[in-house]
Backbone atoms as SQL, in Angstrom:
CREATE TABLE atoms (id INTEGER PRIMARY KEY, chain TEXT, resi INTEGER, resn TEXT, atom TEXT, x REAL, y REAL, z REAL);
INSERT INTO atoms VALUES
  (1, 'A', 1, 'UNK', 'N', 18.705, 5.029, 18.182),
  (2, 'A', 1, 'UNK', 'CA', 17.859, 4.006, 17.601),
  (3, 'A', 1, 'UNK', 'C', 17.613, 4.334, 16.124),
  (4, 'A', 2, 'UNK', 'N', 18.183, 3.285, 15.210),
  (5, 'A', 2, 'UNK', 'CA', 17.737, 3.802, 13.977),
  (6, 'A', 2, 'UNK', 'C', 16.330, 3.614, 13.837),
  (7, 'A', 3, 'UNK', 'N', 15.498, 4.481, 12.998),
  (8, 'A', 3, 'UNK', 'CA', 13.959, 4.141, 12.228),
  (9, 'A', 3, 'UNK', 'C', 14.053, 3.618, 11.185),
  (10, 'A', 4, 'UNK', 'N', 12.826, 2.587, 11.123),
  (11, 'A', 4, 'UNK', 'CA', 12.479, 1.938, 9.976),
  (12, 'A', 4, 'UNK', 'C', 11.372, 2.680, 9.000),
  (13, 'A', 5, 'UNK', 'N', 11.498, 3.808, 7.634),
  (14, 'A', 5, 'UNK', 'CA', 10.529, 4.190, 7.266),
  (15, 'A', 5, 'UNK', 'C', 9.543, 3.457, 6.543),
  (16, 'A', 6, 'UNK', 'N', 8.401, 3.653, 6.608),
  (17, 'A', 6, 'UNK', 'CA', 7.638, 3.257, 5.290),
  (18, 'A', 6, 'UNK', 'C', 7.177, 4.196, 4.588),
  (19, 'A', 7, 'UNK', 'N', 7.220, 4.238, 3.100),
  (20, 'A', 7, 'UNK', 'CA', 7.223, 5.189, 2.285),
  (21, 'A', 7, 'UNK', 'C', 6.060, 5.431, 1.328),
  (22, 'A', 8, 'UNK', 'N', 5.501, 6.081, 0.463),
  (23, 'A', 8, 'UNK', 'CA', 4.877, 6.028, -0.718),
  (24, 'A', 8, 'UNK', 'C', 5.223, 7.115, -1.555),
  (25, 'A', 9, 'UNK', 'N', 5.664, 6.803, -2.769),
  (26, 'A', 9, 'UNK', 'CA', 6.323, 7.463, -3.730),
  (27, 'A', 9, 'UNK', 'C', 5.025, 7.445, -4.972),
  (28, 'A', 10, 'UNK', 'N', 4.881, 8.219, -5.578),
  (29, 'A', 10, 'UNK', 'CA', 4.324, 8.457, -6.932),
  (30, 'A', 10, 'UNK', 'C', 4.713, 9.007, -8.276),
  (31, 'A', 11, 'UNK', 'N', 4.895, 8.169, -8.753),
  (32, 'A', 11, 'UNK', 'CA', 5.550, 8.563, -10.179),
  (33, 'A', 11, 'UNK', 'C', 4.497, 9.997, -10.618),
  (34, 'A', 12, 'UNK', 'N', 5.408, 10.367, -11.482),
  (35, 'A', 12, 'UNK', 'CA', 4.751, 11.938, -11.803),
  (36, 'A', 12, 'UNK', 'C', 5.405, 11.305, -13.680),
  (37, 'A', 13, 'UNK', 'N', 5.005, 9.928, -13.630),
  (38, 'A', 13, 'UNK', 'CA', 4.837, 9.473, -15.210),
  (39, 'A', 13, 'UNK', 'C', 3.244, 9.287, -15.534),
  (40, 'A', 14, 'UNK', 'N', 2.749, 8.443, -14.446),
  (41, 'A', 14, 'UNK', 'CA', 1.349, 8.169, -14.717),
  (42, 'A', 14, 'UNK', 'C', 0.388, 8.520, -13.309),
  (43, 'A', 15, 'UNK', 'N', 1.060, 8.962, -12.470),
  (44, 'A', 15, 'UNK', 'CA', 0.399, 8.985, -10.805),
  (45, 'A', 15, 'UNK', 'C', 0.139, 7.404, -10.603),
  (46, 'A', 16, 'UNK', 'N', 0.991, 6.566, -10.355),
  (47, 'A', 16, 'UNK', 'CA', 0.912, 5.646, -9.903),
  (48, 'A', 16, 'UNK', 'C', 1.288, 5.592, -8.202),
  (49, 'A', 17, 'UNK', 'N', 1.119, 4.772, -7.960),
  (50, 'A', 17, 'UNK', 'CA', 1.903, 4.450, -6.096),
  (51, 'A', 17, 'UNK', 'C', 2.522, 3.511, -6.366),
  (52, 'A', 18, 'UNK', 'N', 3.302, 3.700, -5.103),
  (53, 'A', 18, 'UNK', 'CA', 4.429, 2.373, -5.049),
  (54, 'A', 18, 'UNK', 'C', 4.456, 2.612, -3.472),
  (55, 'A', 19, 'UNK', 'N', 4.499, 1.487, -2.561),
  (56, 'A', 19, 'UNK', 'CA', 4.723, 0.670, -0.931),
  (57, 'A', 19, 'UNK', 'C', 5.581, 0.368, -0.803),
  (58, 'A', 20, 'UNK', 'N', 6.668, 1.160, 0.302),
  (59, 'A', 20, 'UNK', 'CA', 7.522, 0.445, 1.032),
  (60, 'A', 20, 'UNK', 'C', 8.131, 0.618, 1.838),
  (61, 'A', 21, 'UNK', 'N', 9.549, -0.077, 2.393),
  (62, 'A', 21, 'UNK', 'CA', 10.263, 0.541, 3.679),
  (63, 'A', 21, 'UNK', 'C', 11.280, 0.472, 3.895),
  (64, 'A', 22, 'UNK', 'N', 12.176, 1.029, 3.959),
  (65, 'A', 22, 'UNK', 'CA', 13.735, 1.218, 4.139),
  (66, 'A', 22, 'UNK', 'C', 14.155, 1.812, 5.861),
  (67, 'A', 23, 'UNK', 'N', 15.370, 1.721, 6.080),
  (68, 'A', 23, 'UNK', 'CA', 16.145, 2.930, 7.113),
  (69, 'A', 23, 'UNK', 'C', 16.823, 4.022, 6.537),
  (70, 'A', 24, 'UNK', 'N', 17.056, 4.284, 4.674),
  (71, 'A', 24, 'UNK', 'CA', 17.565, 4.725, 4.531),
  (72, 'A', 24, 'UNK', 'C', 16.578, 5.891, 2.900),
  (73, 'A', 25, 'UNK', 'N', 15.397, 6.692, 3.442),
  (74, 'A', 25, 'UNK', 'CA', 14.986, 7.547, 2.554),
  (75, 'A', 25, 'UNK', 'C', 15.218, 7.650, 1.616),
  (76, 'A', 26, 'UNK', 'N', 16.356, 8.835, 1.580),
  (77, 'A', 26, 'UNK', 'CA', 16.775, 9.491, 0.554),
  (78, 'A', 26, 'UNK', 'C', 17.213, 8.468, -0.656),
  (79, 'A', 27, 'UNK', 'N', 18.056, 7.492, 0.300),
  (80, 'A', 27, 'UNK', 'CA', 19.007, 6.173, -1.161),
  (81, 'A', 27, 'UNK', 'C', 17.759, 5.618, -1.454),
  (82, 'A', 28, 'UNK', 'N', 16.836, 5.302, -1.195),
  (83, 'A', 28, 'UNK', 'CA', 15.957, 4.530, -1.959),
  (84, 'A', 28, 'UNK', 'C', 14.891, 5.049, -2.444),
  (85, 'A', 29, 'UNK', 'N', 14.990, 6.906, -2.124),
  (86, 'A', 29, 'UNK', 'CA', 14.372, 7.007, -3.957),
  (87, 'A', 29, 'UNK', 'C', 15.427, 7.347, -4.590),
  (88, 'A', 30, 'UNK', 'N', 16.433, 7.616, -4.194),
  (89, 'A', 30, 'UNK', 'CA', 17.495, 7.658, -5.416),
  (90, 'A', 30, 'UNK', 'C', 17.534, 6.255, -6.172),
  (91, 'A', 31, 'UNK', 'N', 17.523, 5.126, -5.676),
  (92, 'A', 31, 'UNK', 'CA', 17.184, 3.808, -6.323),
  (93, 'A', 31, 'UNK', 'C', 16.375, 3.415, -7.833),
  (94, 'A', 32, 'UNK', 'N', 14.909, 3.757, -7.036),
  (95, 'A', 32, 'UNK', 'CA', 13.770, 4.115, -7.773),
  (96, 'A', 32, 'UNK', 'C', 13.805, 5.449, -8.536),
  (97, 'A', 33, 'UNK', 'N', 14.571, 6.495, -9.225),
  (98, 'A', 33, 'UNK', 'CA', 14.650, 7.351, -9.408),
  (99, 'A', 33, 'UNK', 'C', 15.825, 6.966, -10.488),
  (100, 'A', 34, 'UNK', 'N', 16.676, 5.758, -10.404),
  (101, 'A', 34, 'UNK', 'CA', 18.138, 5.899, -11.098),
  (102, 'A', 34, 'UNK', 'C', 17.390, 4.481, -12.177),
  (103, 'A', 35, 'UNK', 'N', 16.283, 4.113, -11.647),
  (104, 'A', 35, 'UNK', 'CA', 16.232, 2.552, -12.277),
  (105, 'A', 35, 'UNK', 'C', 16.702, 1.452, -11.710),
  (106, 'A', 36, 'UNK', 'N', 17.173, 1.218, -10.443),
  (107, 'A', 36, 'UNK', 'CA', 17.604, 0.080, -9.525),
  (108, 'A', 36, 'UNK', 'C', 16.451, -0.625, -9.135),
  (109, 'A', 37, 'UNK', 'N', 15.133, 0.024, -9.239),
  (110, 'A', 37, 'UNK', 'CA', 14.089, -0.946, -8.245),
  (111, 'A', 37, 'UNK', 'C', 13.476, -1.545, -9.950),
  (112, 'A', 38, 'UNK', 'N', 13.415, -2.816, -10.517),
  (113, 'A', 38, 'UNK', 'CA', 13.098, -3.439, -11.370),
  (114, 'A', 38, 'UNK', 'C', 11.048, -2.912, -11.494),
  (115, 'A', 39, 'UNK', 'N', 10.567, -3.213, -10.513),
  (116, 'A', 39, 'UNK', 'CA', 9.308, -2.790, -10.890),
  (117, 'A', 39, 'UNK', 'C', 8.666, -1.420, -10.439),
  (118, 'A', 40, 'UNK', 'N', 9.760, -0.229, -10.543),
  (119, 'A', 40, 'UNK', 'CA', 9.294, 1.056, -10.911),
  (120, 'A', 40, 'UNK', 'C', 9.801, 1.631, -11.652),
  (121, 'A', 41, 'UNK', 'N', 10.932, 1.163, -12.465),
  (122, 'A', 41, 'UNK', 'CA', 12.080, 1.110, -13.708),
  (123, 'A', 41, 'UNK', 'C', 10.948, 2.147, -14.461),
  (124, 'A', 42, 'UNK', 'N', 9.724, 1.529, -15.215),
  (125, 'A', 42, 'UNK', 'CA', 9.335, 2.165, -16.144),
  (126, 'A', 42, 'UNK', 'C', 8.570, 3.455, -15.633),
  (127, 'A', 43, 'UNK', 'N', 8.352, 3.904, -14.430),
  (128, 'A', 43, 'UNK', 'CA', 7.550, 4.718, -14.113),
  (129, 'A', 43, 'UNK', 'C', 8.228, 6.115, -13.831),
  (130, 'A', 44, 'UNK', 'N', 9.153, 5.976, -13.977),
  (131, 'A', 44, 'UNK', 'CA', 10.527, 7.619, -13.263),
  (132, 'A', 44, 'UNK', 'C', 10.153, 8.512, -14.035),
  (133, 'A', 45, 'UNK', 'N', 9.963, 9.804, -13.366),
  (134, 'A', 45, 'UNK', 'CA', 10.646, 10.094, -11.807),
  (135, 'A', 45, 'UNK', 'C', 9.139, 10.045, -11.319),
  (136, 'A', 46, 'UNK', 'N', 10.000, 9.614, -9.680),
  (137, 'A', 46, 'UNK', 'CA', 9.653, 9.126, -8.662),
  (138, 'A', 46, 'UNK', 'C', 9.100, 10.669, -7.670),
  (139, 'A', 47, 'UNK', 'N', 8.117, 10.564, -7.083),
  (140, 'A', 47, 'UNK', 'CA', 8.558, 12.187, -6.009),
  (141, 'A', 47, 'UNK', 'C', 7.465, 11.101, -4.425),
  (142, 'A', 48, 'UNK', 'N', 8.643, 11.585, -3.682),
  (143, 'A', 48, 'UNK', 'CA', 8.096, 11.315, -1.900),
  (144, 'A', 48, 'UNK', 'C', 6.691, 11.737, -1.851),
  (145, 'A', 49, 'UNK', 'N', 5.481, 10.928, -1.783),
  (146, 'A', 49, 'UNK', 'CA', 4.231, 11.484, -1.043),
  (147, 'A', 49, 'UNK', 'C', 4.052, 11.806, 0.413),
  (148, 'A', 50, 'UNK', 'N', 4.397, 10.220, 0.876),
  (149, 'A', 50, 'UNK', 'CA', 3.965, 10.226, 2.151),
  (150, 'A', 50, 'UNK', 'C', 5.099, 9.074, 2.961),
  (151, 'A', 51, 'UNK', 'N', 5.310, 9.706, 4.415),
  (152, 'A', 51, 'UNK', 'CA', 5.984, 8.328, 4.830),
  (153, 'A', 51, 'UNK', 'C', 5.080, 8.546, 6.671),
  (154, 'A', 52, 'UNK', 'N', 5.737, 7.324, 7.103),
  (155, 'A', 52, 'UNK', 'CA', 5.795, 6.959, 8.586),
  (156, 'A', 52, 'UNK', 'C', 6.868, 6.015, 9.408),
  (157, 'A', 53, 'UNK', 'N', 7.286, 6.659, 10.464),
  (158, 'A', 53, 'UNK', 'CA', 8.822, 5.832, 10.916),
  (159, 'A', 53, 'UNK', 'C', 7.914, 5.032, 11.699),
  (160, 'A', 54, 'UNK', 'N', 9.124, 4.051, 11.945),
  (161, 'A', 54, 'UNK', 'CA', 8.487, 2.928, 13.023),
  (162, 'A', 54, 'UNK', 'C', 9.751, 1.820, 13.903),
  (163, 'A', 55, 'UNK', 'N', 10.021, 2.068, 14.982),
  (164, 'A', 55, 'UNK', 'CA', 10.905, 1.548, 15.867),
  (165, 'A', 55, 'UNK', 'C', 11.569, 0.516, 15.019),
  (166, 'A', 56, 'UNK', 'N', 10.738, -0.787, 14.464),
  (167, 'A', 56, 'UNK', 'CA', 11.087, -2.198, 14.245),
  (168, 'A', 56, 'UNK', 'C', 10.791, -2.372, 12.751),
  (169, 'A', 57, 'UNK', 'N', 11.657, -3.434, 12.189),
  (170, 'A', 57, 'UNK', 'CA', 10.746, -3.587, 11.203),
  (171, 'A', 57, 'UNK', 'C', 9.462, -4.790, 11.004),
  (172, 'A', 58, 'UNK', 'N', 9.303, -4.990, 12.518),
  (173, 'A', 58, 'UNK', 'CA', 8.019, -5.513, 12.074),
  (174, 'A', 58, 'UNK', 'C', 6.855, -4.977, 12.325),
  (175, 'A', 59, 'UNK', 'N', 7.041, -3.922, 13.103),
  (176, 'A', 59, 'UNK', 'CA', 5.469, -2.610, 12.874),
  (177, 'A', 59, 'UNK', 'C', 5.615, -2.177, 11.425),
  (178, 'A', 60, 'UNK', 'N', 6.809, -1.700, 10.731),
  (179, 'A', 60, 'UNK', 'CA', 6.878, -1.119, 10.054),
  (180, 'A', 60, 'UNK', 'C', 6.144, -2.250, 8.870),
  (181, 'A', 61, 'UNK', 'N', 6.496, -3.377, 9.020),
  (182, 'A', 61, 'UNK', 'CA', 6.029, -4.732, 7.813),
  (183, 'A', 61, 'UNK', 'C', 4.379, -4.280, 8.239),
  (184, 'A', 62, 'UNK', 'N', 4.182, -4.458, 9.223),
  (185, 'A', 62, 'UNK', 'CA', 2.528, -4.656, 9.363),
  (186, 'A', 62, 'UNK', 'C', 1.993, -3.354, 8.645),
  (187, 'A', 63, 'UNK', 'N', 2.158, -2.190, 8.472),
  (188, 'A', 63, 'UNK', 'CA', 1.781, -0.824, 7.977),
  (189, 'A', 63, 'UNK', 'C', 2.014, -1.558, 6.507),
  (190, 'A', 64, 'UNK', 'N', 2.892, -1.674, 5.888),
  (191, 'A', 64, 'UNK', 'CA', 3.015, -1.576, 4.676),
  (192, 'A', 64, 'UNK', 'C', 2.241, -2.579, 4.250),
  (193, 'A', 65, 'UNK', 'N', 1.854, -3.536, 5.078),
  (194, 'A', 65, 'UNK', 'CA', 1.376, -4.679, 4.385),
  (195, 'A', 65, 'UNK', 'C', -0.354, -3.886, 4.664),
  (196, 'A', 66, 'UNK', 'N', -0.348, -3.402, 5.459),
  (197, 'A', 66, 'UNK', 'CA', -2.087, -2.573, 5.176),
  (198, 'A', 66, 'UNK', 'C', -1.728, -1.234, 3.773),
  (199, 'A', 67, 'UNK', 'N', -1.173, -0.875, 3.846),
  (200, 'A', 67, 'UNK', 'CA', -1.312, 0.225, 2.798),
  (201, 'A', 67, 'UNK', 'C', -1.335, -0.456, 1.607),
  (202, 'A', 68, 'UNK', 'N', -0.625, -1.771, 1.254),
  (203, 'A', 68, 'UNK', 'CA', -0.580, -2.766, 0.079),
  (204, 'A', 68, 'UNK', 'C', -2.428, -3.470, 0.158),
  (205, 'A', 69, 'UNK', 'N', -2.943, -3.077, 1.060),
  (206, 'A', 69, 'UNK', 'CA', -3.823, -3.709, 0.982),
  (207, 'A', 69, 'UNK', 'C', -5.415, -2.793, 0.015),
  (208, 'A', 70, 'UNK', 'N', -6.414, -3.403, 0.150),
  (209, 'A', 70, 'UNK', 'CA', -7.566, -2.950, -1.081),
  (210, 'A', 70, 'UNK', 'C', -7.924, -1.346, 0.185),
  (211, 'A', 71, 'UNK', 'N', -7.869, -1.492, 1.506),
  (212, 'A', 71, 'UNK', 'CA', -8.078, -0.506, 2.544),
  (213, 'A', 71, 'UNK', 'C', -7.051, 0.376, 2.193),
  (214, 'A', 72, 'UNK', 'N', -5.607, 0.323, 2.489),
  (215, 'A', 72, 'UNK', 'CA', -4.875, 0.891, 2.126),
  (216, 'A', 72, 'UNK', 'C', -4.989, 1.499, 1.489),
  (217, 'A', 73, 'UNK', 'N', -4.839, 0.709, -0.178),
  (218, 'A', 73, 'UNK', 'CA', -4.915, 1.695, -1.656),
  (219, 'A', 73, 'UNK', 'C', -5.879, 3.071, -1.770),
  (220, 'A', 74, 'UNK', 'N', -7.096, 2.349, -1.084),
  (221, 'A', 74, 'UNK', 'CA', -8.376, 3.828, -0.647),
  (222, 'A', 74, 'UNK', 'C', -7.473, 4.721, 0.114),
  (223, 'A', 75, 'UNK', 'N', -7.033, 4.268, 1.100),
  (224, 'A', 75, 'UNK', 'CA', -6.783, 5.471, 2.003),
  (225, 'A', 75, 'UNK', 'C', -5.716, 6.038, 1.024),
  (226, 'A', 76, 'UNK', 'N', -4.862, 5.902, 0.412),
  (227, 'A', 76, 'UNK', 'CA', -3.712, 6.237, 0.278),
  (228, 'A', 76, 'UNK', 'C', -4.415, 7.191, -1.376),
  (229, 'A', 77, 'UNK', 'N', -5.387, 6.863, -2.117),
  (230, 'A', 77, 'UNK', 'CA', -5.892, 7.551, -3.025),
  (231, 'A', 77, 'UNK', 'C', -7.033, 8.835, -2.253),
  (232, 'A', 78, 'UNK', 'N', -7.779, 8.398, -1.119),
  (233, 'A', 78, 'UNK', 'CA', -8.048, 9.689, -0.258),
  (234, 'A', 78, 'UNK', 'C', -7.151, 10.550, -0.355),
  (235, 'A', 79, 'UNK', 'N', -6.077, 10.680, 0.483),
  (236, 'A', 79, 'UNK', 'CA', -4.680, 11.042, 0.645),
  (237, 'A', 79, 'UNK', 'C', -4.750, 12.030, -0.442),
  (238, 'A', 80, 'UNK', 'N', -4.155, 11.174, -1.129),
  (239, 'A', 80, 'UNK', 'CA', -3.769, 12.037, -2.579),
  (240, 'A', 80, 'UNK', 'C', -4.964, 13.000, -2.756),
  (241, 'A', 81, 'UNK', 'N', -5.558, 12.617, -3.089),
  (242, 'A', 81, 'UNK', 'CA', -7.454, 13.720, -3.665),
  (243, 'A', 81, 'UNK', 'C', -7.009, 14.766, -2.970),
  (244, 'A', 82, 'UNK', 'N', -7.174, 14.706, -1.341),
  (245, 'A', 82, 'UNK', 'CA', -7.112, 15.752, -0.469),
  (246, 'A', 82, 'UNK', 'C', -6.155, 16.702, -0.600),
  (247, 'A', 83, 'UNK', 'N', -5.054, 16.185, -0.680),
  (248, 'A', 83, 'UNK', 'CA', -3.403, 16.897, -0.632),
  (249, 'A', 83, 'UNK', 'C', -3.178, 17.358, -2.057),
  (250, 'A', 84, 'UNK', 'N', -4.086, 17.001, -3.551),
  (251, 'A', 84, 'UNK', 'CA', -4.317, 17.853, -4.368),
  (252, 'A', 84, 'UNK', 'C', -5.175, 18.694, -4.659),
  (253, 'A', 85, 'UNK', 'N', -6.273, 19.020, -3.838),
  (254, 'A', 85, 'UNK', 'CA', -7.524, 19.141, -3.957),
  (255, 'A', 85, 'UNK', 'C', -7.646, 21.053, -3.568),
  (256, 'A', 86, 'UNK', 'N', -6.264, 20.787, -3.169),
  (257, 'A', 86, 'UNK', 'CA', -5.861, 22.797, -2.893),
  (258, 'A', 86, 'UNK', 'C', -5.144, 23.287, -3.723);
């Protein structure tokens, strides 16, 4: 069974986030990393924060579409605080 990931990447230009989901990791931060993804072009390089697999891609849509959300963005800036905070 392939997995559907969802990802969050943070530029280590400005600590920004970026949401999303592929089957295929690695190529799509190489993507975002080469300048292929148009709206993280200006932010490279890219480094993996956080991901979660998910059978389908429509669990996987429903996650990303909460992490895109104002709940999300908190949790996902929690996240970060914590996991720099050592």
């Amino acid at each position: 069974m392939t997995m559907v990931f969802v990802y969050v990447i943070r530029s280590q230009k400005d600590e920004r986030f970026y949401v999303g989901m592929t089957k295929d990791l690695e190529n799509r931060l190489n993507e975002h990393n080469s300048g292929k993804t148009k709206s993280t072009k200006g932010y490279m390089p890219w480094i993996l924060f956080f991901t979660e697999s998910f059978p389908s891609w429509e669990e996987a849509r429903k996650r990303e579409k909460y992490l895109k959300s104002g709940f999300g963005k908190t949790w996902i800036r929690e996240k970060w605080s914590r996991s720099s905070a050592g």
